[in-house]
N, C-alpha and C positions, 0 to 999 in steps of 0.2 A: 436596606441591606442588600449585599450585590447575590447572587443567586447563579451559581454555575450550572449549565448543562451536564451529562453526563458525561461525554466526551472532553469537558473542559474543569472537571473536577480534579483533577491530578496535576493540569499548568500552574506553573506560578511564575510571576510577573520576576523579570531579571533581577529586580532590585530585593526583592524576598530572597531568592537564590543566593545574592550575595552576602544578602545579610546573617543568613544560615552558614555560609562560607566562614563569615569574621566571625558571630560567634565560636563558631567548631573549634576556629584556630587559636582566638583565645586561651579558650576552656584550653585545648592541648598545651599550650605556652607555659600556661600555670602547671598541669598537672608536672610538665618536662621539669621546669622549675623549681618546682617542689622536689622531686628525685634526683637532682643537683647537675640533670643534663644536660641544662644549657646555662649555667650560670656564670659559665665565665665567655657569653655570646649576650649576652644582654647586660644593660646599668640602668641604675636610675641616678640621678646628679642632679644638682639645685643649680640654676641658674638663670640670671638677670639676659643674657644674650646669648643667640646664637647665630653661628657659621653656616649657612646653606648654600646649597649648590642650587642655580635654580637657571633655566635656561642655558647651562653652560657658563654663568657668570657665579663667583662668589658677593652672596650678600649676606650683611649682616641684619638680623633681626631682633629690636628690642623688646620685650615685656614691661607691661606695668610695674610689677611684681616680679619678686623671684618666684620661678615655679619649678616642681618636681619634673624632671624630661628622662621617659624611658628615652634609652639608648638601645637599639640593635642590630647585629649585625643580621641581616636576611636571610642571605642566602646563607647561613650555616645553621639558624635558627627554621629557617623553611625546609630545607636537608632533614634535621630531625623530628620533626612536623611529617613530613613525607615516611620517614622510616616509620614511624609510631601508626599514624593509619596503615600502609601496609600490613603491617602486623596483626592489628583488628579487623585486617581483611574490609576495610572500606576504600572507596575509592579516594581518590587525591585528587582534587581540581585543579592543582598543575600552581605551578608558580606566578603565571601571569595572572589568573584571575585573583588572584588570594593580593599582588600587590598593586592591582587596578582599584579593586578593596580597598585596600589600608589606606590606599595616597588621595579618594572620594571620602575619605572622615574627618569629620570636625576637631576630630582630636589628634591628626596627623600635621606637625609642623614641618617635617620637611625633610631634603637628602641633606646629611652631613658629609663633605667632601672628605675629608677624612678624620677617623676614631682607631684609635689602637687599641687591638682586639687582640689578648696573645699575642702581644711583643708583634703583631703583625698591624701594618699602616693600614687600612681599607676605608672605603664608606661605610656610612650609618644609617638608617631611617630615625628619626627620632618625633615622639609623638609627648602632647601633652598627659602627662600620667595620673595630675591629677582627676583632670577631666572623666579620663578610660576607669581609674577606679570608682568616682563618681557614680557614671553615669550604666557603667557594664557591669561594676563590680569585681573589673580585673585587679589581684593581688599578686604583686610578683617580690614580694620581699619575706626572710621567714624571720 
């Protein structure tokens, strides 16, 4: 068992940090979700293939299977993520670390060059959903 000094009782190793990051924001994802804040900023959709952006290149990725892929848009979804912490008066670790996060997990497939979000063209992040329900326990459907 590892055993911290006094002074090193309150560090925690980066990868904890951010793990504490993805859940927080999760958890917030859902509760926004649930309150019907962000639901026309995120989908879920069954699908055998997808369109990624990846180096600058579009590629196409297959699955086995068809699988459940949230869909979302980020930054409109991180926007009210951001507003909800201010509000309970915590702090907000900023957009970059929160999508250094997302794009290090196993359950993150990739950038969608574009998803129309509100009649507007944009990118997507899309992650495998069943996996994040799986394994996190994230629910984002009512």
């Amino acid at each position: 068992m590892k055993t911290l000094s006094k002074a090193g009782q309150n560090k925690m190793s980066l990868k904890e940090k951010q793990g504490i990051v993805g859940i927080n924001f999760w958890k917030i994802l859902e509760e926004l979700f649930l309150e019907g804040s962000i639901r026309d900023q995120i989908r879920i959709t069954v699908l055998k293939k997808v369109r990624l952006k990846e180096n600058g290149l579009i590629v196409v990725r297959e699955f086995p299977d068809f699988k459940n892929v949230l869909i979302i848009l980020f930054s409109g979804v991180h926007t009210m993520y951001h507003e909800r912490l201010l509000k309970e008066n915590r702090i907000s670790p900023g957009e970059k670390p929160i999508r250094l996060y997302l794009k290090s997990q196993p359950y993150f497939i990739g950038l969608l060059p574009t998803e129309s979000f509100d009649n507007k063209r944009t990118s997507g992040y899309a992650f495998d959903y069943d996996m994040m329900e799986r394994d996190l326990g994230v629910v984002l459907y009512a």
